[in-house]
C-alpha positions, 0 to 999 in steps of 0.5 A, spaced: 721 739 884 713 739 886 714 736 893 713 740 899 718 739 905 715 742 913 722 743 918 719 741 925 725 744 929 726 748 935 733 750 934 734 757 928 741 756 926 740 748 925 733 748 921 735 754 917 741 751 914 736 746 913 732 749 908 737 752 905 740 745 903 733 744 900 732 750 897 739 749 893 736 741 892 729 746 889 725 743 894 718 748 896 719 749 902 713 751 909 715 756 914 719 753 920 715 750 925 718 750 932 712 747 936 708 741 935 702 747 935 707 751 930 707 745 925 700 743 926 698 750 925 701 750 918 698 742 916 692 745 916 694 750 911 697 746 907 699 739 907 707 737 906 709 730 902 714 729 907 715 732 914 723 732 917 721 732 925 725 733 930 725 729 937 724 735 942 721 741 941 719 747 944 712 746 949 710 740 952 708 736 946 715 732 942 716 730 936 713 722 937 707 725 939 707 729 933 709 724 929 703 719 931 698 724 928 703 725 921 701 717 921 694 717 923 693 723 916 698 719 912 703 724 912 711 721 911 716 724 916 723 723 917 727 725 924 731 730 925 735 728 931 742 728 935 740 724 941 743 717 942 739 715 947 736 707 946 730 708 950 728 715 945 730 712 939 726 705 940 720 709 942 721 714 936 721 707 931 715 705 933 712 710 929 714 707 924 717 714 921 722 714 913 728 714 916 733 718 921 737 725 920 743 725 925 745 732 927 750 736 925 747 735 917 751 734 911 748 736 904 749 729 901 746 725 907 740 729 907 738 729 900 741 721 901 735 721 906 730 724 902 731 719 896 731 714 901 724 717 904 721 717 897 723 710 895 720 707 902 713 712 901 713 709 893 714 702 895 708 703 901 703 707 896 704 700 892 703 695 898 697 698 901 694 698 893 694 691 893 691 690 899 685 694 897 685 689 890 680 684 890 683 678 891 683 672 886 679 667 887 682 662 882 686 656 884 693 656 885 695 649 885 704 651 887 700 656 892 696 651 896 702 645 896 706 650 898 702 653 904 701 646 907 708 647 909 706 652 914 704 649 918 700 652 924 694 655 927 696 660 932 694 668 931 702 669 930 702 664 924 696 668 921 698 675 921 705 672 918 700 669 912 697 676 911 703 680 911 705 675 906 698 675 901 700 682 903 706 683 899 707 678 895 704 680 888 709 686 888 716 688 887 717 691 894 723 688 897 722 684 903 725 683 910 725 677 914 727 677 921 727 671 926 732 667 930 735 661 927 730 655 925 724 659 924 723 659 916 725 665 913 727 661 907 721 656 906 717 664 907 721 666 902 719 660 898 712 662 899 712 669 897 716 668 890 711 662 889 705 668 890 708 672 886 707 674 878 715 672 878 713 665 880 714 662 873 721 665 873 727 662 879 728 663 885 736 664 887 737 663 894 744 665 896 747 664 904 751 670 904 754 666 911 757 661 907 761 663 902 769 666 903 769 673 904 774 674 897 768 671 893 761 675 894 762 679 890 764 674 884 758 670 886 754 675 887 755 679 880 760 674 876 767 676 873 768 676 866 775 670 863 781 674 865 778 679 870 782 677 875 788 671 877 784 665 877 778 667 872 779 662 867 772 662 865 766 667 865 761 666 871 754 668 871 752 671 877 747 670 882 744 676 881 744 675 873 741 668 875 735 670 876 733 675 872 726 675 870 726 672 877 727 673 885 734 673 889 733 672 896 739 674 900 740 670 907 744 673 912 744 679 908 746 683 915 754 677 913 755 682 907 761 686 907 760 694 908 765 694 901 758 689 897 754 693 901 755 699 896 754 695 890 748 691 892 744 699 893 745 700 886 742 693 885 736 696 889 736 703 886 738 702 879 736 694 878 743 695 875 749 691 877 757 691 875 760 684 873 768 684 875 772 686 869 766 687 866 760 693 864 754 695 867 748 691 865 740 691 867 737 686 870 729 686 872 730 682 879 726 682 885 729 681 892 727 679 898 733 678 904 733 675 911 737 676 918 738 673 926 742 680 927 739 687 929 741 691 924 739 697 927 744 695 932 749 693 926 748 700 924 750 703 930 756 701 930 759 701 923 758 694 920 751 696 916 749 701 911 743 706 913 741 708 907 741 699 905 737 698 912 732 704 910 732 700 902 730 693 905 726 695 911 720 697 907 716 690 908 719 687 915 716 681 917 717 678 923 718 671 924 715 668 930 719 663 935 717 657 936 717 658 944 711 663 942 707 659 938 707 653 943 699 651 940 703 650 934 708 645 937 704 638 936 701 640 929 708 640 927 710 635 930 705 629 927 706 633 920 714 632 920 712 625 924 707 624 918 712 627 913 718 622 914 716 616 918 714 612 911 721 615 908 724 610 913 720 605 912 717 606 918 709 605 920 709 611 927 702 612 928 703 618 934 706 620 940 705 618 947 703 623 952 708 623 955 712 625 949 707 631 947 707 634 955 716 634 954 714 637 947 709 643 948 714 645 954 720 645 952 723 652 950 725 650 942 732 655 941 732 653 935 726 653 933 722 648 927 729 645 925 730 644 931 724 640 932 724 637 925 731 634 926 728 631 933 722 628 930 727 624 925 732 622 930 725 620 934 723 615 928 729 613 927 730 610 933 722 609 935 721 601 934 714 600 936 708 604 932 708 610 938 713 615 939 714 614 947 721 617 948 724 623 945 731 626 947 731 634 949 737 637 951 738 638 959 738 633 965 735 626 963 729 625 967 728 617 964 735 617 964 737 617 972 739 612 976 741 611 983 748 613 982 747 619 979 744 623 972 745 620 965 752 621 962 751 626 957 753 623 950 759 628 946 753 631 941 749 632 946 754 635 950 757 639 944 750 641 942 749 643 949 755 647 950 754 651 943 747 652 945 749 655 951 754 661 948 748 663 943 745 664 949 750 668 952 750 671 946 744 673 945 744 669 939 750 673 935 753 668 930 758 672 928 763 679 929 765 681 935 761 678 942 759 673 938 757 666 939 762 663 934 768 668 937 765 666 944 767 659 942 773 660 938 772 657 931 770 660 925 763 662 924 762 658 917 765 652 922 759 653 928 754 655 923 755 648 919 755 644 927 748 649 928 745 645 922 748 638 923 746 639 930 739 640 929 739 648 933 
């Protein structure tokens, strides 16, 4: 190999037996630099393509303030690191680094971490590429359908749109993330639709919903007779779609065992049907969660070599809460949308209606508000909306003996949203929502929707 690596770390036995893994691996490596000064010393001399950085170094500068400047030259680094602080660890991750080493090393993980690393800086290289292209200035009549359904004119919807524009006509992988409602699968619409890949399908998978014993026959099939109960063939998903996009939502619900498998889908665009033979396919994917991998990761439930393959291209979603100059744009085009459907001649909304609307707080986000709007229409029987039912204390509906009595969906919608919150929005495993309330998280997810959270 070509590729020169620089070790940035303080301690000797573990930087040496550091370079010895590279050098058997037949990586050049630098001399070893100690300080933040030592490395930058020898940048000057000669620039590494990758600098694996430890956290805390001799003097008074570390190696985050190294690492903006590694980002400010364009230089990728990897940290070295055996500190599990959360606050070092979140301030660490906002320089945007390629990944993490934990100490003690180990030779797999650390030539694991340098694929990985390598990978991410290909797939960045491509993005950043096409974003210096001229754009195409011809119409796109599928691009503009599909961009009046994001409605909004808020700074954060903007830069979402960008970030889409961005990476859409590339293979990178994408990953969205966002709480629930906030439309991860319309964006994911959007970039296979921007894509050169939009002539192809566009399979979307819910890894929440399907059984646990059938994800890995979903997702890659089985041949007739590879297992009891395999009467016939099955194409799998990602077979489905060569050719095309697999969007993968909830993709922090798949099993650690499909974890291993899906990576070589991502590295070797190669997948294994059961009972079958390793096949090619030419897909691209996009994948989405409400959890916190990073947090999912730390306790065993996630891959990091998975995370560092999907976390090329995150992009944020925003909360509703967030983008509140957004909330009435929304509300007339879901009005606009399904008022004739019902057969219904709804002109607008009282002003009363619009103030209930811009303050409430929106915890399931747009599909909240887009099944509120339905039931409005639904029971609206003037050409106005002046009443819509939020949930929390009545103020319309008190009486002189009291608050308004609570209808059971409303209560049920009620309680439900109550342990999201406690849950901090954890649907699923331990601490979460659906344990919390003692039912299947499959079950919760399906009221959720029903529901309108």
């Amino acid at each position: 190999m070509e590729d020169t690596l620089l070790i940035v770390e303080d301690q000797f036995i573990e930087a040496n037996n550091l370079k010895i893994i590279l050098l058997k691996a037949d990586y050049h490596v630098l001399p070893i630099a100690r300080s933040v000064d030592d490395a930058l010393a020898i940048i000057d001399r000669q620039v590494p393509d990758l600098v694996l950085l430890d956290i805390f170094l001799k003097g008074e500068r570390t190696g985050i303030d190294l690492a903006h400047i590694l980002k400010a030259r364009g230089i990728a680094f990897v940290y070295l690191s055996a500190n599990s602080d959360k606050s070092v660890f979140t301030a660490a991750k906002m320089t945007g680094p390629y990944g993490f080493l934990i100490k003690p090393f180990r030779e797999r993980d650390v030539l694991a971490m340098l694929d990985i690393a390598w990978y991410h800086h290909s797939q960045k290289v491509m993005v950043k590429d096409n974003e210096a292209k001229p754009k195409k200035t011809s119409n796109n009549p599928v691009r503009d359908r599909e961009l009046k359904k994001i409605v909004g004119e808020s700074g954060a919807i903007q830069a979402l749109l960008k970030n889409v524009e961005t990476v859409a006509d590339t293979n990178v992988p994408v990953l969205l993330l966002g709480e629930s409602g906030t439309g991860k699968e319309l964006i994911a619409k959007f970039i296979h639709e921007l894509s050169e890949r939009r002539s192809g399908k566009l399979i979307v998978v819910d890894c929440a919903a399907m059984p646990p014993h059938l994800v890995e026959s979903e997702l890659f099939g089985h041949e007739k007779g590879s297992f009891t109960g395999a009467t016939e063939k099955r194409i799998g998903k990602f077979e489905q779609a060569d050719g095309g996009t697999v969007f993968l939502d909830e993709i922090g619900e798949l099993p650690l065992d499909l974890q291993v498998k899906f990576l070589r889908v991502l590295q070797e665009m190669e997948i294994e049907p059961i009972g079958g033979k390793r096949k090619k396919v030419n897909i691209r994917i996009l994948a989405a969660t409400n959890r916190n991998l990073e947090e999912e990761m730390a306790n065993g439930r996630f891959r990091m070599d998975l995370y560092y393959r999907l976390n090329i291209f995150p992009i944020n979603l925003p909360a509703l809460r967030d983008r509140k100059s957004d909330i009435m744009p929304l509300a007339v085009y879901f009005l606009e949308m399904n008022a004739a459907k019902f057969g219904k001649n709804i002109t607008g909304f009282s002003d009363e209606v619009r103030q209930t609307l811009t303050h409430y707080d929106w915890p399931g986000n747009v599909r909240e508000l887009e099944n509120l709007i339905i039931r409005a229409i639904l029971l609206c029987h003037g050409n106005q909306i002046g009443e819509v039912q939020v949930p929390g204390p009545s103020v319309t509906g008190e009486t002189s003996k009291g608050l308004r009595v609570k209808t059971m969906t409303e209560s049920e919608r009620d309680h439900i949203l109550a342990a999201l919150r406690q849950c901090n929005w954890k649907i699923y495993g331990p601490g979460g929502a659906a344990e919390l309330l003692a039912i299947n998280g499959s079950t919760l997810k399906s009221r959720m929707k029903k529901l309108g959270i």
